[in-house]
N, C-alpha and C positions, 0 to 999 in steps of 0.2 A: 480587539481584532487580532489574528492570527493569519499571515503570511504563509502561504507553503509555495517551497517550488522543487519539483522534482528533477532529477538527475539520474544516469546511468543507464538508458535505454540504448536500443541499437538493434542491427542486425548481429544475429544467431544462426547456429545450424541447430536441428533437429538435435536432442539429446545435452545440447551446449547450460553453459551457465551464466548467468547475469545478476550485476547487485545494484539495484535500482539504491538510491538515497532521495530522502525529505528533509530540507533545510527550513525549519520553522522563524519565523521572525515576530516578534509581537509579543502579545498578555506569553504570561509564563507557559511555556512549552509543558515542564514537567507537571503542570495539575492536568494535562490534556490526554486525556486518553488519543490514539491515534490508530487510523485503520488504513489498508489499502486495498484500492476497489479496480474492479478493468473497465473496459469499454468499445466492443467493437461497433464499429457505423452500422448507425439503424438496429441497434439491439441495446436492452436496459443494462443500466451500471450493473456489475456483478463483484460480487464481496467474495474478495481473497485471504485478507487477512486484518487478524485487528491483536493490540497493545496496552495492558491497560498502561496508568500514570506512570507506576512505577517497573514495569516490565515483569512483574510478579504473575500477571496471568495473561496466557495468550491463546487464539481463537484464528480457527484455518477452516476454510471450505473444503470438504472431502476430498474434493479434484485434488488439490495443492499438499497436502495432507503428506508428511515423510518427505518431500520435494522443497517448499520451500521454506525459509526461517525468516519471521519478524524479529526486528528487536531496535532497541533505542538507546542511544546514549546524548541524558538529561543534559551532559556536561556541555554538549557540540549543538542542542536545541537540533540535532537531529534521529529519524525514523529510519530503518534499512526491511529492506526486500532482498532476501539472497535467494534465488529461484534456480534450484537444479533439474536437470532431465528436462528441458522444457522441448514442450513440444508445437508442431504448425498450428493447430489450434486455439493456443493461447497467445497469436498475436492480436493485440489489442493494445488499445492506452492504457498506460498505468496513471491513476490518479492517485496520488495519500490525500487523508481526512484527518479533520482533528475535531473531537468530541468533547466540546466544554460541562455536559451534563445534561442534556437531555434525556428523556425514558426514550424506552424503546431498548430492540433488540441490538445487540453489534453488528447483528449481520445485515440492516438493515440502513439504506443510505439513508432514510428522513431522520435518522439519528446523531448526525455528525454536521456540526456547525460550517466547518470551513473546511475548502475543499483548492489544491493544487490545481492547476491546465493540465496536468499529464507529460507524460512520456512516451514516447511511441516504441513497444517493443513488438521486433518484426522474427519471427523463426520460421528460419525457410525447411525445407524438407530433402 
């Protein structure tokens, strides 16, 4: 089993920055691949970004794409979200995942074992 709880959400303006964090607890963090997904009420999870184990390859939805950065460091069993330019649109929960080895695509939520409560990130206009 693997623990996530996410961190760093909040109110933003239009255009602002935020760096969401995932504190992993449990089986070894570093064989986990890890992704981060949104979710606004009443609409399906949406895949933002993903990490592989060792931070060697990483994976962005077009939207987010030049705007924001994943990355991980094994040492702290944690996942980061740096999210620039953000806009009203993208408030939503942020959830992190962590991917013990299932198939399937990264981008895709029935891929990722364990999954955080979220963060609420709100950007006003």
């Amino acid at each position: 089993q693997v623990q996530l709880v996410e961190s760093g959400g909040g109110l933003v303006q239009a255009g602002g920055s935020l760096r969401l964090s995932c504190a992993a607890s449990g089986r070894a963090f570093s064989s986990h691949a890890m992704g981060w997904f949104r979710q606004a009420p009443g609409k399906e999870r949406e895949f933002v970004a993903a990490i592989s184990w060792s931070g060697g390859n990483t994976f962005y939805a077009d939207s987010v794409k030049g705007r924001f950065t994943i990355s991980r460091d094994n040492a702290k069993n944690t996942v980061y979200l740096q999210m620039n330019s953000l806009m009203p649109a993208e408030t939503d929960v942020y959830h992190c995942a962590a991917r013990a080895g299932r198939p399937g695509s990264w981008f895709n939520v029935y891929s990722y074992d364990y999954w955080g409560k979220g963060t609420q990130v709100t950007v006003s206009s």
